[in-house]
Z-matrix of the N, CA and C atoms (Angstrom, degrees):
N
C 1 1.447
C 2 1.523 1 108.89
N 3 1.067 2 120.90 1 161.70
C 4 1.854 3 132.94 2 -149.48
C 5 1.660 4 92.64 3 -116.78
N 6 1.112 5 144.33 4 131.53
C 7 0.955 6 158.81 5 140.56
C 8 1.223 7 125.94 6 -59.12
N 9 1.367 8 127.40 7 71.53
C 10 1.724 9 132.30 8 -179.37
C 11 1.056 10 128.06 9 -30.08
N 12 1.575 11 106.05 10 -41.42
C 13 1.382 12 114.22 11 -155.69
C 14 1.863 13 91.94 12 -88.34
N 15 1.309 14 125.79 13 -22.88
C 16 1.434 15 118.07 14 -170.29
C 17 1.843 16 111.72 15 -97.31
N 18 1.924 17 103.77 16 6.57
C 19 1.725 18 106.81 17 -165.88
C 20 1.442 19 92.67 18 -90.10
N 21 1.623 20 134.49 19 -18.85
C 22 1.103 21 122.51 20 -157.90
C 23 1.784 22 99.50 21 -98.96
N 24 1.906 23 96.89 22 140.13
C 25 1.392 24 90.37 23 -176.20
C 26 1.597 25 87.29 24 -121.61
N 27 1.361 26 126.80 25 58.40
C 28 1.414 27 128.08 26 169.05
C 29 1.266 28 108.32 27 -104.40
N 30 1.509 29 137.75 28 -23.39
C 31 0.821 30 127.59 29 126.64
C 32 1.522 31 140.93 30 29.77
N 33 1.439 32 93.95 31 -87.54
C 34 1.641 33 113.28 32 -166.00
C 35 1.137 34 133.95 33 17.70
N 36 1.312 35 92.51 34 71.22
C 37 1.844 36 116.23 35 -160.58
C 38 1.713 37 105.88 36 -65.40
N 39 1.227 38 121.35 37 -26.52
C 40 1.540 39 103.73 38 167.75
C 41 1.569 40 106.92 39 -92.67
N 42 1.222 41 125.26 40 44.39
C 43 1.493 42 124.32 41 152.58
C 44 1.415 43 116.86 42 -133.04
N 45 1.580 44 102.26 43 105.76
C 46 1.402 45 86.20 44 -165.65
C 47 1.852 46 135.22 45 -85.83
N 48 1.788 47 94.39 46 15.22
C 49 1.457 48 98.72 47 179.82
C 50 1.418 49 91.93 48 -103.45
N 51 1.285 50 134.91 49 3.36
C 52 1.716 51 134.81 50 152.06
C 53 1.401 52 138.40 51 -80.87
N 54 1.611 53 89.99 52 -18.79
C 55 1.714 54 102.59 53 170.78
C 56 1.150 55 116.95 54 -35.78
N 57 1.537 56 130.87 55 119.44
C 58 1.491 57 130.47 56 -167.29
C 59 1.933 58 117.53 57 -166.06
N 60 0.863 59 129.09 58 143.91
C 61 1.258 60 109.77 59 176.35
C 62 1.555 61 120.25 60 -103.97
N 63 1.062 62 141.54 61 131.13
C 64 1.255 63 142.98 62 173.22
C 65 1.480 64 123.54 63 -66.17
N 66 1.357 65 110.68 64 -52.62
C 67 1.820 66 121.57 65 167.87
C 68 1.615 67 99.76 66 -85.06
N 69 2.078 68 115.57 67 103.63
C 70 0.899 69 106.31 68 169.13
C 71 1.679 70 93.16 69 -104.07
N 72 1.423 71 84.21 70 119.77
C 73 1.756 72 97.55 71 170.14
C 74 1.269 73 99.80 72 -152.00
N 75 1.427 74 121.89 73 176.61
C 76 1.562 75 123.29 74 176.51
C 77 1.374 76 112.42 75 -77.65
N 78 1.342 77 130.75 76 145.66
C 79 1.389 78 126.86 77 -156.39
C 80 1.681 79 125.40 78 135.60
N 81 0.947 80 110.19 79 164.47
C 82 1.834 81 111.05 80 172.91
C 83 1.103 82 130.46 81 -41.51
N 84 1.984 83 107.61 82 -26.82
C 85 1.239 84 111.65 83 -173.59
C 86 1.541 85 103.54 84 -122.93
N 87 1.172 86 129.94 85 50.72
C 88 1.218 87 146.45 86 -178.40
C 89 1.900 88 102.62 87 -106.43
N 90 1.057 89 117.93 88 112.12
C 91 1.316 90 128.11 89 -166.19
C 92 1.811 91 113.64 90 -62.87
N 93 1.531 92 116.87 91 -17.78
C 94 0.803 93 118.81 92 158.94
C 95 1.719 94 154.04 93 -130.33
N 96 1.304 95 142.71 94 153.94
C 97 1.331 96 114.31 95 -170.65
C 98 1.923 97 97.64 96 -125.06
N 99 1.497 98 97.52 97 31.61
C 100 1.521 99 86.92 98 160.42
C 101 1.825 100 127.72 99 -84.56
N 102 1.274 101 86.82 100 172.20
C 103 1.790 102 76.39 101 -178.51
C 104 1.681 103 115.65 102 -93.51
N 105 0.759 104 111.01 103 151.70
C 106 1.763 105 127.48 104 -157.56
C 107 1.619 106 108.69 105 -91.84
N 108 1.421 107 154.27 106 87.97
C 109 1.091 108 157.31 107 170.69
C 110 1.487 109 101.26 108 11.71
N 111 0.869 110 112.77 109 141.93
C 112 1.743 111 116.29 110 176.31
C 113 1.501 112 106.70 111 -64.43
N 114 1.314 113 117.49 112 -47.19
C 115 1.838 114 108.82 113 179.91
C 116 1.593 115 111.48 114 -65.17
N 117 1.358 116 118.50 115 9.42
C 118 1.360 117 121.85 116 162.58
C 119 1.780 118 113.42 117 -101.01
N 120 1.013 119 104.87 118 -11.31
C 121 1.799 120 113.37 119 -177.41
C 122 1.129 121 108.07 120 -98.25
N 123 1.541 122 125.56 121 100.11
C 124 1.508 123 123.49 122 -176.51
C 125 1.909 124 120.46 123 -56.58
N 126 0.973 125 115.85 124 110.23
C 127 1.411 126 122.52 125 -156.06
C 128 1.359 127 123.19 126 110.46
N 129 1.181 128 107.67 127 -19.43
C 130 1.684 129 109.77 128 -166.48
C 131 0.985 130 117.37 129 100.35
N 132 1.620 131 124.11 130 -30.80
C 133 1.500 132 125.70 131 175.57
C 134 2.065 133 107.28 132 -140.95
N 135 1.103 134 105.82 133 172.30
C 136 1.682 135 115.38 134 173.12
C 137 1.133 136 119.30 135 29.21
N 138 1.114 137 150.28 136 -164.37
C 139 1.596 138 135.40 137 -169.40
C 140 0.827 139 103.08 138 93.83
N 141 1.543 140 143.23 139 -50.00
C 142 1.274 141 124.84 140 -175.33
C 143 1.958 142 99.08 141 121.11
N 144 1.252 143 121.65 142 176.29
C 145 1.239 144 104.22 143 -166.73
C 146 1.570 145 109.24 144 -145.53
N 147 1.646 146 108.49 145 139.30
C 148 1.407 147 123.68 146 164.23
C 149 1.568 148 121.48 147 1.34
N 150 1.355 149 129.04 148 93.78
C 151 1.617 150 108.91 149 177.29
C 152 1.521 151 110.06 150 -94.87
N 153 1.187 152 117.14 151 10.00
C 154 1.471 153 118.27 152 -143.28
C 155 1.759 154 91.86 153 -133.08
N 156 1.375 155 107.59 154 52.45
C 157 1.594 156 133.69 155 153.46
C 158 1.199 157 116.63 156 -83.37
N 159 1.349 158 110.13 157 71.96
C 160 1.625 159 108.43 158 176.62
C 161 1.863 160 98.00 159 -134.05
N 162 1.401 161 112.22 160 147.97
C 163 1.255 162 121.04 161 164.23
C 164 1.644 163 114.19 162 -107.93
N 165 1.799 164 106.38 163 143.99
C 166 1.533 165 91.71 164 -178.64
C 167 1.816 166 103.07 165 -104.90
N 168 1.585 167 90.12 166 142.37
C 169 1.766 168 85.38 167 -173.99
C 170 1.527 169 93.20 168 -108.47
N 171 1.033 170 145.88 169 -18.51
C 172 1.407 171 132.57 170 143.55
C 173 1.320 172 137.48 171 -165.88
N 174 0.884 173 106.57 172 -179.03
C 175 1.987 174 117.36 173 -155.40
C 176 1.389 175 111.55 174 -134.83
N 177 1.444 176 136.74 175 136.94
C 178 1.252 177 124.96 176 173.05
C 179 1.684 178 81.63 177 -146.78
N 180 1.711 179 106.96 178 -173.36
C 181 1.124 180 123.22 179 176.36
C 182 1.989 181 115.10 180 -63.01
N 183 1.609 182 115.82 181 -18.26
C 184 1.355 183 109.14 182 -177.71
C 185 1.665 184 100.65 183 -129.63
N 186 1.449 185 116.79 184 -12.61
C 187 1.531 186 92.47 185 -171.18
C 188 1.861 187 105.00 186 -137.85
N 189 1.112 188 121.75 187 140.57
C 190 1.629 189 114.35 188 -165.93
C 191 1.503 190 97.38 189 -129.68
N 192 1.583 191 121.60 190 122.61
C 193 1.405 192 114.19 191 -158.71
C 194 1.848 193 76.60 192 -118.65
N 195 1.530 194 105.99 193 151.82
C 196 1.527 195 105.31 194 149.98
C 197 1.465 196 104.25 195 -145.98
N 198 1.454 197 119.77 196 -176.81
C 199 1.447 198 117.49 197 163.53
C 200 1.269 199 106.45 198 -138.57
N 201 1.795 200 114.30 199 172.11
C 202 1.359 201 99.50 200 -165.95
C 203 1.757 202 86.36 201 -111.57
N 204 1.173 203 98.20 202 142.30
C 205 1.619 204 91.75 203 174.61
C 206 1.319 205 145.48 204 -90.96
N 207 1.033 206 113.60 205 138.92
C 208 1.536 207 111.33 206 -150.78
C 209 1.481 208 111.70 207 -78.88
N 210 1.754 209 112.96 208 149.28
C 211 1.496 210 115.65 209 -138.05
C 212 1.688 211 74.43 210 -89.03
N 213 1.644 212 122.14 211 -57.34
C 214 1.391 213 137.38 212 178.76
C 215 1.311 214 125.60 213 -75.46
N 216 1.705 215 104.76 214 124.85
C 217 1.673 216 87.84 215 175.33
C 218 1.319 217 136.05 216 -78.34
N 219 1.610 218 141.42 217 139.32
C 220 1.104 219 135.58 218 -159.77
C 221 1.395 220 110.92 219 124.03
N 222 1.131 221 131.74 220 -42.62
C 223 1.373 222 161.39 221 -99.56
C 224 1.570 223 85.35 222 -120.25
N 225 1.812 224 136.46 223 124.90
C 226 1.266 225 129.33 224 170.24
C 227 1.851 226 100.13 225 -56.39
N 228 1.228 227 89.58 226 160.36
C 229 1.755 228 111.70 227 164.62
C 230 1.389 229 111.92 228 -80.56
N 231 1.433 230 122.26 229 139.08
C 232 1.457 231 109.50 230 143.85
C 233 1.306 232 124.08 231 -98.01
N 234 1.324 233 122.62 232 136.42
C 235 1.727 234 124.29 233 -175.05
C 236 1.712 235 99.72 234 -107.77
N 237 1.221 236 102.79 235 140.95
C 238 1.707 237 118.97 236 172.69
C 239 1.363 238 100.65 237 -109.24
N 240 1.259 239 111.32 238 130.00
C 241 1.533 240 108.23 239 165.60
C 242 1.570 241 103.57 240 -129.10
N 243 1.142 242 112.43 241 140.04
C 244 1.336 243 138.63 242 -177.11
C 245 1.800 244 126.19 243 -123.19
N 246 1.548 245 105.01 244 103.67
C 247 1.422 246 92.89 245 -131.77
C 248 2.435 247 77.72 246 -127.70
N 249 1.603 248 106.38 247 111.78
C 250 1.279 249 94.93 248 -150.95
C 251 2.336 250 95.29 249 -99.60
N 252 1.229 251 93.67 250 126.43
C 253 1.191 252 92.17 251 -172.45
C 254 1.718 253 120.03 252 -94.73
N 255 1.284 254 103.12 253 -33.00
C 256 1.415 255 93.57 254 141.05
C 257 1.950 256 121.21 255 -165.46
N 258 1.123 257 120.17 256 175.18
C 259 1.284 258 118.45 257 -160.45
C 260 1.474 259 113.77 258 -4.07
N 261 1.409 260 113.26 259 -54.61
C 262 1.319 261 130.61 260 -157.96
C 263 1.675 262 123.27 261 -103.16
N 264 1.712 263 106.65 262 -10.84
C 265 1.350 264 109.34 263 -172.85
C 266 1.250 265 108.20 264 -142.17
N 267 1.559 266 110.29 265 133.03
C 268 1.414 267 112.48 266 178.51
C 269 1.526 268 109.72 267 -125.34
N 270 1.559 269 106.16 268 170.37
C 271 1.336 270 104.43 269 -163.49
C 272 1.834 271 90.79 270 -127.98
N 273 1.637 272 108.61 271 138.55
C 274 1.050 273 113.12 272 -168.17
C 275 1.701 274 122.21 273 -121.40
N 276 1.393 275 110.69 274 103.80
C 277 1.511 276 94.36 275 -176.77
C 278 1.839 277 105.56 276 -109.78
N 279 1.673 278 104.06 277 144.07
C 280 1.694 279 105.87 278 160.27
C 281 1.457 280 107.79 279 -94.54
N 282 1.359 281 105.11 280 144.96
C 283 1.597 282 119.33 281 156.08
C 284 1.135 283 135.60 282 -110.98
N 285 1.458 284 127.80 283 179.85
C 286 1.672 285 124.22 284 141.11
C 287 0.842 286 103.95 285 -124.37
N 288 1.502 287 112.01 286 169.22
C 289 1.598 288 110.31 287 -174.86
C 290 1.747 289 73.16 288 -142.21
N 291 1.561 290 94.86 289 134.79
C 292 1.388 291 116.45 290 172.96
C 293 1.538 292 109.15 291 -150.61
N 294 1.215 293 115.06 292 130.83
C 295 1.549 294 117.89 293 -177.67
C 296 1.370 295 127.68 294 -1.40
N 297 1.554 296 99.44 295 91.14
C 298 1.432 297 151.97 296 175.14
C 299 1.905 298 100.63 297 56.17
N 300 1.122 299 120.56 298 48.49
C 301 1.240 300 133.13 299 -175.08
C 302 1.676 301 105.39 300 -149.60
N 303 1.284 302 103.91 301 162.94
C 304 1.517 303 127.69 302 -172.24
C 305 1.200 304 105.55 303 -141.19
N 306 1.611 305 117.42 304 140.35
C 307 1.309 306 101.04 305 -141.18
C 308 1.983 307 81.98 306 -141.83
N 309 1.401 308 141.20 307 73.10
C 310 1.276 309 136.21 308 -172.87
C 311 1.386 310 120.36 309 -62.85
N 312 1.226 311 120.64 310 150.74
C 313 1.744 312 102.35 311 159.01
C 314 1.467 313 106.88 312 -117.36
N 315 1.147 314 127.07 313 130.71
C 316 1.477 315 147.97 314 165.66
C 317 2.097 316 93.08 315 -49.53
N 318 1.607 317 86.34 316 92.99
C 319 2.006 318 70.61 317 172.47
C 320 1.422 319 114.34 318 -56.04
N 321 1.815 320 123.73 319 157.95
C 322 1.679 321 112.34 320 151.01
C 323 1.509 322 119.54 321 -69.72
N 324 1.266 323 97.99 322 152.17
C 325 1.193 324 110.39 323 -164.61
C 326 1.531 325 126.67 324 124.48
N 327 1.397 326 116.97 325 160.02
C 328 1.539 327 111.33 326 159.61
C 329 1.443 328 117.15 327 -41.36
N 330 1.195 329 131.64 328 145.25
C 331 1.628 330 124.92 329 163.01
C 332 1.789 331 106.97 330 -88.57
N 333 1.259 332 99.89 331 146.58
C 334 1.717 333 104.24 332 -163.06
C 335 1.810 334 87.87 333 -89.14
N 336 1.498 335 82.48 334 150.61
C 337 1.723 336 95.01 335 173.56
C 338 1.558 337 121.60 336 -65.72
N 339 0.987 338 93.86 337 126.50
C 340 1.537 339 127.43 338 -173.65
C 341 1.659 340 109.74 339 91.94
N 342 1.090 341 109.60 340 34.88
C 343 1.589 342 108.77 341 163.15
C 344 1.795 343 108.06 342 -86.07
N 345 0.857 344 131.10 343 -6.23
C 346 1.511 345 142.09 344 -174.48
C 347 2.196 346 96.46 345 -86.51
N 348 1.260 347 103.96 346 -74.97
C 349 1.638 348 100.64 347 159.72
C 350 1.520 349 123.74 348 -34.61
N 351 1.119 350 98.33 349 -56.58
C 352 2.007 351 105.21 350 -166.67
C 353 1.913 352 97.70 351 -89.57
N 354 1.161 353 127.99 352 11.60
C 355 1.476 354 124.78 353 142.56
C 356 1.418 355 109.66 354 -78.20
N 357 1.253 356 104.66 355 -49.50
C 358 1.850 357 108.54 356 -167.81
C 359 1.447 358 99.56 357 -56.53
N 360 1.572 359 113.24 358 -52.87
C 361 1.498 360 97.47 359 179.96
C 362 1.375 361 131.40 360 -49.39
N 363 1.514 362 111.16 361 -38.69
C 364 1.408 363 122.62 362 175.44
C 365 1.296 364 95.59 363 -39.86
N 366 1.306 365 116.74 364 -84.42
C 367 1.326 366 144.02 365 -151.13
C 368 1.624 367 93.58 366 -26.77
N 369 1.668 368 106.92 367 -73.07
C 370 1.587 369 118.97 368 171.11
C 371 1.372 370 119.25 369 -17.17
N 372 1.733 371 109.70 370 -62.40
C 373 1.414 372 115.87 371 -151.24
C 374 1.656 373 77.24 372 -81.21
N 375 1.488 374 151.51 373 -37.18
C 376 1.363 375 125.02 374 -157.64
C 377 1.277 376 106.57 375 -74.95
N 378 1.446 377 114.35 376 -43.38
C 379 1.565 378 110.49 377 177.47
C 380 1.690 379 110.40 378 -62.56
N 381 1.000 380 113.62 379 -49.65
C 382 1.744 381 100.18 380 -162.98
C 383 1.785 382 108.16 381 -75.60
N 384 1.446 383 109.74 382 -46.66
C 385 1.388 384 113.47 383 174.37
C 386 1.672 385 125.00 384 -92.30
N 387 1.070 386 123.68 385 -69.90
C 388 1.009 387 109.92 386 153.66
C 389 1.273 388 138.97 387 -19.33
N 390 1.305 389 137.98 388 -45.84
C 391 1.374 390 149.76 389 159.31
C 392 1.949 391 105.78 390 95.21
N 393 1.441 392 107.44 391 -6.92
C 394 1.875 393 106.20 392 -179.29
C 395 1.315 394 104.27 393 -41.62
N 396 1.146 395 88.98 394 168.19
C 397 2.051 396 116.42 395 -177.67
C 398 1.548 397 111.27 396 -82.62
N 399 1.545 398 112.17 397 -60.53
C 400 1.198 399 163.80 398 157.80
C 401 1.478 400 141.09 399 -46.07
N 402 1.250 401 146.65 400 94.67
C 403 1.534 402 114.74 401 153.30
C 404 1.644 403 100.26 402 -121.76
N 405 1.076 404 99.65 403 145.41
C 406 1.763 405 118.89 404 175.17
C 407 1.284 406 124.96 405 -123.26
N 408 0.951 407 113.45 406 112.50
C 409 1.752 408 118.26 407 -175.88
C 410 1.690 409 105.43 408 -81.80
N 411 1.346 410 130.87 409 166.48
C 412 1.225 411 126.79 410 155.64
C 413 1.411 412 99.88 411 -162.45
N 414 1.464 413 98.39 412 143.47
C 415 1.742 414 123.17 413 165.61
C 416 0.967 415 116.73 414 -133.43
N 417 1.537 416 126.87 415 178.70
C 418 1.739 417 133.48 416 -142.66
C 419 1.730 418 90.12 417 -95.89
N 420 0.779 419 117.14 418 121.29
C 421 1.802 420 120.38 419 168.81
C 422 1.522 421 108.78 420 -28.14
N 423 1.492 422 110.28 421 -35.03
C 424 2.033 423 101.55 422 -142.49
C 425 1.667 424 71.16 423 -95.59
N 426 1.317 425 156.30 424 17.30
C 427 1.391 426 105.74 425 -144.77
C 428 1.843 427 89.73 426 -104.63
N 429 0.986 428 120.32 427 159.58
C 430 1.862 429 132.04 428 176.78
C 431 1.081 430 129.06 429 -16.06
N 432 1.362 431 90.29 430 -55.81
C 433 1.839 432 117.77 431 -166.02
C 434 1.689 433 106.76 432 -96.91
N 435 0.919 434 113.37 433 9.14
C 436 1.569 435 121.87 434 -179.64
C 437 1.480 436 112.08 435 -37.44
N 438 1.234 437 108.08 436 -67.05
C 439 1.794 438 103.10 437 164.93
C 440 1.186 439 150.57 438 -73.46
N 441 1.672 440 110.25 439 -9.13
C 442 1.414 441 130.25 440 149.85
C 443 1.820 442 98.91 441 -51.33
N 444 1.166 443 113.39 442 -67.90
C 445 1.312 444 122.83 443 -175.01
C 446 1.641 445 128.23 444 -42.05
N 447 1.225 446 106.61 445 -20.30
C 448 1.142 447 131.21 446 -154.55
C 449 1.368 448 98.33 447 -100.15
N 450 1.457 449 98.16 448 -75.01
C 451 1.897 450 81.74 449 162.19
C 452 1.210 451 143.76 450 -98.82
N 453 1.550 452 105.80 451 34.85
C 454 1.461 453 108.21 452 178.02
C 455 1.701 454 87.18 453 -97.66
N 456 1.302 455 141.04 454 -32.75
C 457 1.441 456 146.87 455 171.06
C 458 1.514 457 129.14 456 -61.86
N 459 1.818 458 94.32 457 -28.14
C 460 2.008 459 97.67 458 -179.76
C 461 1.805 460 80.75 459 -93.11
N 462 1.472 461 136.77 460 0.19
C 463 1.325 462 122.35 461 -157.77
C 464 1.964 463 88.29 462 -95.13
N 465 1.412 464 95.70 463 -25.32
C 466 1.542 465 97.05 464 -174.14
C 467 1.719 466 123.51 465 -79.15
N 468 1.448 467 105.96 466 -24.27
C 469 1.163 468 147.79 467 159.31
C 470 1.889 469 114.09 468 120.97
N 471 1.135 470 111.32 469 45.97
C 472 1.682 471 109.31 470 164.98
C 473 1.786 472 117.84 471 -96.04
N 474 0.625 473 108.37 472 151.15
C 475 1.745 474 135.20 473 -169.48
C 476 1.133 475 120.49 474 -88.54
N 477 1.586 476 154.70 475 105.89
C 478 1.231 477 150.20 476 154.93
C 479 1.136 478 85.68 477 -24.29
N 480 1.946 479 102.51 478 128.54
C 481 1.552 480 96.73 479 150.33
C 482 1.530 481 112.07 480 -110.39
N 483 1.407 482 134.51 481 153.25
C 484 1.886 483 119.93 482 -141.20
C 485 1.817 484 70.03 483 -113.51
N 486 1.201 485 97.55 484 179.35
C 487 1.795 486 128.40 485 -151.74
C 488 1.330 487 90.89 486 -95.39
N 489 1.131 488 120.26 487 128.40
C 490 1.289 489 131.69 488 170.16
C 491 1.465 490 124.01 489 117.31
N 492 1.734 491 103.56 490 -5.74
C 493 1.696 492 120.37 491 -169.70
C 494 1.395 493 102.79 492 -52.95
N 495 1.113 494 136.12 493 146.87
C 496 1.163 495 141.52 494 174.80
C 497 2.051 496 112.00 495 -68.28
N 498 1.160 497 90.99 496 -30.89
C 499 1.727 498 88.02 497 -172.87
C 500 1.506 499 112.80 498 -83.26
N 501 0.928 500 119.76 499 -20.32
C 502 1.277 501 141.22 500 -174.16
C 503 1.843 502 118.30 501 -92.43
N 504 1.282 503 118.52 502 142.64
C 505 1.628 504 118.50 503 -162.60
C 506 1.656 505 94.45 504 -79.85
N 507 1.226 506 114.24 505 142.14
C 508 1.599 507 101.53 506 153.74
C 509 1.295 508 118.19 507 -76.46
N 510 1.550 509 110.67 508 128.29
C 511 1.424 510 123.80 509 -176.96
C 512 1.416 511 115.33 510 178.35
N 513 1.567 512 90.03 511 96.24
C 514 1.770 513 129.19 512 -170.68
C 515 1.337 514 105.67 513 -36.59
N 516 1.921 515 119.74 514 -34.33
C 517 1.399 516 111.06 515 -156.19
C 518 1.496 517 91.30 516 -103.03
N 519 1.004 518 138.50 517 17.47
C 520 1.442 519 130.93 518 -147.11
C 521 2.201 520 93.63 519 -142.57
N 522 1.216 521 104.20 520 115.26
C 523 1.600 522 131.47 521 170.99
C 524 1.422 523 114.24 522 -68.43
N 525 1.383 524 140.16 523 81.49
C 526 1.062 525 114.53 524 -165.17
C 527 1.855 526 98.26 525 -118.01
N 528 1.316 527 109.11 526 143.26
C 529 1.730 528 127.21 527 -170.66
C 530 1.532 529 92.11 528 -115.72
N 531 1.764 530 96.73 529 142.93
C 532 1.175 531 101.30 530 174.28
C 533 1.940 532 123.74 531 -125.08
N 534 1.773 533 128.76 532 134.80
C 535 1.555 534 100.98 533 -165.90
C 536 1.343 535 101.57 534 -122.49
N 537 1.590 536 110.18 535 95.04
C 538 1.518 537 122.53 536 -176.71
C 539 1.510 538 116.39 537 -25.29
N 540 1.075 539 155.25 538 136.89
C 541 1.509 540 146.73 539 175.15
C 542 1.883 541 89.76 540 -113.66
N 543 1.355 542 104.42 541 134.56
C 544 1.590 543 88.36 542 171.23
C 545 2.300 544 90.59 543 -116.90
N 546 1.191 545 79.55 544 105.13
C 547 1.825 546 90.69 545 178.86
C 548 1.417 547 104.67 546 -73.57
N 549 1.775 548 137.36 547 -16.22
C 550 1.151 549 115.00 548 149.74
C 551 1.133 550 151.75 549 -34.47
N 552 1.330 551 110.90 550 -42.37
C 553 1.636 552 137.20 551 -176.75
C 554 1.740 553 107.46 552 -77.70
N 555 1.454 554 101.53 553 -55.97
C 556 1.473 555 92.91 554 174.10
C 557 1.608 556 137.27 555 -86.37
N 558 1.520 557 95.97 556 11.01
C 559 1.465 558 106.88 557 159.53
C 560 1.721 559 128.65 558 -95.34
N 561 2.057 560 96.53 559 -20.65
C 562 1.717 561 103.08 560 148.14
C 563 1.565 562 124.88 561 -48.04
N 564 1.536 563 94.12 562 -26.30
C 565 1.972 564 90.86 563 -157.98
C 566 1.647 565 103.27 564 -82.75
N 567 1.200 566 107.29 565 -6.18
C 568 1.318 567 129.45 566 -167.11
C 569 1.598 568 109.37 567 -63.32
């Protein structure tokens, strides 16, 4: 049996302006232990609490972004993007957003069809709306498909980023790609 709580490397527990949790549910790995407005506590009190603190910052006919909002200030964002490829299938990426960067994790596993489309969109909505510098993907070093991955991502245009980058956590087991945004250019077109 797979241990959930130990597959996610969004985390990135030796970075500490990345510290973040991925499974927001109630539990150990729930990013926070503040208390939750009472119209979030079913009853008014105990019950257990709201996981479903997310705001949506936008919606179009193919892609629906929200974030969940953060209980502490300082604290990266997580962004959901929901990117629908057709009637019936959508493609789902998590983020962080930490100083002016986006920070993905490549889940393990096969990637489901149309995750190749609903990256590109990301990519789109970070450069044009979003306004980041940055996006960086990362996956687990050991995992199979490592070099399928590798160049299906420099094919998209992301960058080995080499060990020691400053923006990036140190973490030996962890692959991280980087997709320059140059926000100069698209603030000329402006």
């Amino acid at each position: 049996m797979i241990n959930t709580q130990d597959s996610s490397i969004l985390p990135l527990s030796n970075c500490p302006q990345l510290q973040c949790c991925r499974h927001i549910v109630p539990g150990p790995l729930w990013c926070s232990d503040a208390p939750h407005p009472l119209s979030k506590i079913p009853g008014g009190r105990g019950g257990g609490r709201d996981p479903s603190l997310s705001a949506l910052i936008y919606k179009d006919e193919k892609i629906t972004v929200s974030q969940d909002v953060p209980v502490h200030e300082g604290k990266p964002h997580i962004v959901h993007f929901q990117y629908k490829v057709t009637e019936v299938k959508t493609s789902s990426w998590d983020a962080v957003l930490s100083n002016q960067s986006l920070f993905v994790e490549i889940p393990d596993g096969l990637l489901a069809d149309g995750s190749k489309e609903g990256l590109s969109a990301l990519l789109e909505f970070a450069e044009e709306k979003m306004k980041v510098n940055y996006v960086f993907i990362c996956f687990r070093k050991s995992r199979e498909d490592r070099a399928p991955l590798l160049k299906t991502f420099s094919f998209l245009g992301f960058e080995i980023v080499r060990p020691g980058h400053p923006a990036v956590p140190a973490r030996p087991d962890v692959m991280f790609m980087v997709y320059p945004l140059d926000q100069s250019s698209s603030s000329d077109e402006e």
